[in-house]
C-alpha positions as CSV (number, residue, x, y, z in Angstrom):
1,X,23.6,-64.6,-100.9
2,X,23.7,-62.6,-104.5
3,X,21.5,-60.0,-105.0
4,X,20.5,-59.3,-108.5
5,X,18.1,-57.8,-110.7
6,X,15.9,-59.4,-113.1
7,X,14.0,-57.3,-116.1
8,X,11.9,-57.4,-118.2
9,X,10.5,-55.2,-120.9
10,X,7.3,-56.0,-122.2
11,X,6.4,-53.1,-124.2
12,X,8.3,-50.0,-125.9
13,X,9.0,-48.0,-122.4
14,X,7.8,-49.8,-119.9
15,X,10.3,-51.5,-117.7
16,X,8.9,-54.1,-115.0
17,X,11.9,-55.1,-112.2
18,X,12.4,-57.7,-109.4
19,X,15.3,-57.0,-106.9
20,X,15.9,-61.1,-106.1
21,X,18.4,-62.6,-103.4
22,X,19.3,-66.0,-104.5
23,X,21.7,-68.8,-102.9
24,X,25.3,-68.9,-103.6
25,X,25.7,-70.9,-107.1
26,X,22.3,-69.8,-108.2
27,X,21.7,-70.0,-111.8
28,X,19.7,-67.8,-114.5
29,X,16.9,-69.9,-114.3
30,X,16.8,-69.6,-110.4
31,X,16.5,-65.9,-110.6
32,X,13.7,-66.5,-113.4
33,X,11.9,-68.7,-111.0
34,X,12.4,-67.0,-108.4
35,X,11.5,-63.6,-109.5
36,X,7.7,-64.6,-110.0
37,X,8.4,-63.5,-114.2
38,X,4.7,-64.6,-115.6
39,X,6.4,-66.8,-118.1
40,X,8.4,-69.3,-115.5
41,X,5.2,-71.0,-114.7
42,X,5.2,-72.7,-117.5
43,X,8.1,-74.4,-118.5
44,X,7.9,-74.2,-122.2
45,X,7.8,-70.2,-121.5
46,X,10.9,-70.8,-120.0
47,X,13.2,-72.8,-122.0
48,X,12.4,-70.4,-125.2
49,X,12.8,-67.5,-123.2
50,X,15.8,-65.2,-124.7
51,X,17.6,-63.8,-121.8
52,X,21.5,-62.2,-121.3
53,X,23.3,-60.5,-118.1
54,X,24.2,-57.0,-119.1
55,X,23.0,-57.0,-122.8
56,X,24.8,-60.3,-123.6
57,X,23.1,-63.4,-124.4
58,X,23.6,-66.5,-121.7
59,X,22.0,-69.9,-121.2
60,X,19.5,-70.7,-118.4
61,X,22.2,-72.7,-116.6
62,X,24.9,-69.2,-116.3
63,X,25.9,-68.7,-112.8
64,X,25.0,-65.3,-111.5
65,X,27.3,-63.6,-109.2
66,X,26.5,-60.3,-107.0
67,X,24.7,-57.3,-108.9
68,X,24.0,-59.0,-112.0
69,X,21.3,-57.7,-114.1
70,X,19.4,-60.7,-115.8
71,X,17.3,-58.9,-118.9
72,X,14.4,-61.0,-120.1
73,X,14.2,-60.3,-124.4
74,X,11.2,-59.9,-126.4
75,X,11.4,-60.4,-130.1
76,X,12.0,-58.0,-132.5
77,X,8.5,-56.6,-134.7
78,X,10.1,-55.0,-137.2
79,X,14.3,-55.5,-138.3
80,X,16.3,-52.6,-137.9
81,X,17.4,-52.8,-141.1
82,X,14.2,-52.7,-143.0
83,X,12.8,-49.8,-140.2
84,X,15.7,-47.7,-141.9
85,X,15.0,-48.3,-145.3
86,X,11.5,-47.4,-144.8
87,X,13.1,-44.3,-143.0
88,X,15.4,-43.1,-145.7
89,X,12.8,-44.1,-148.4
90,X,10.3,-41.8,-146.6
91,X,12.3,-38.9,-146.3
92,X,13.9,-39.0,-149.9
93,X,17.6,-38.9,-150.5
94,X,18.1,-35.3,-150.0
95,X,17.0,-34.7,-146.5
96,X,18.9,-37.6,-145.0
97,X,21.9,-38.9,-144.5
98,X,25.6,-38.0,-142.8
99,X,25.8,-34.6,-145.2
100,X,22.4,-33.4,-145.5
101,X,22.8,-30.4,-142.9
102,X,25.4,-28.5,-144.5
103,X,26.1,-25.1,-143.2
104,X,25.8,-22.0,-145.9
105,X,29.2,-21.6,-147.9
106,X,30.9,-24.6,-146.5
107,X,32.9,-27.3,-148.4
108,X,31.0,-30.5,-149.5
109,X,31.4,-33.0,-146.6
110,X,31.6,-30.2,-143.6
């Protein structure tokens, strides 16, 4: 029987886990089910639920073998990409960026 480790993250920090021992040929949707996650009662919760072993993305039908760690997604608020513009608009051009902590008397780039 595969033990493995279902989790889910449903706000910034906060990390909720079920340690689950499933049947031989379980599936990703077995471990959902089985780890009492509040969104497998209902199964519309379920099929549009984003999940992945180890930080890679897998359907509901993936086999799961021993110490798997099935990782429940939530979706993004805010694009990374934008989050940095905003950053880097924020802090002007001068204070941010790869070569903005130069030390005294070095070359450009160091």
């Amino acid at each position: 029987m595969p033990r493995v480790m279902v989790l889910h993250s449903p706000a910034p920090r906060q990390v909720l886990e079920w340690p689950v021992e499933l049947p031989a040929g379980a599936t990703v949707r077995d471990a959902l089910v089985a780890s009492g996650w509040s969104g497998s009662q209902s199964v519309e919760a379920l099929a549009t639920a984003e999940v992945g072993i180890w930080g890679r993305r897998c359907p509901l039908g993936q086999p799961l073998r021993e110490g798997d760690r099935v990782e429940i997604y939530r979706g993004l608020v805010v694009d990374p990409k934008v989050a940095r513009r905003e950053r880097f608009r924020k802090q002007g051009a001068r204070a941010a960026g790869l070569f903005a902590q130069r030390r005294p008397g070095s070359k450009a780039g160091y």
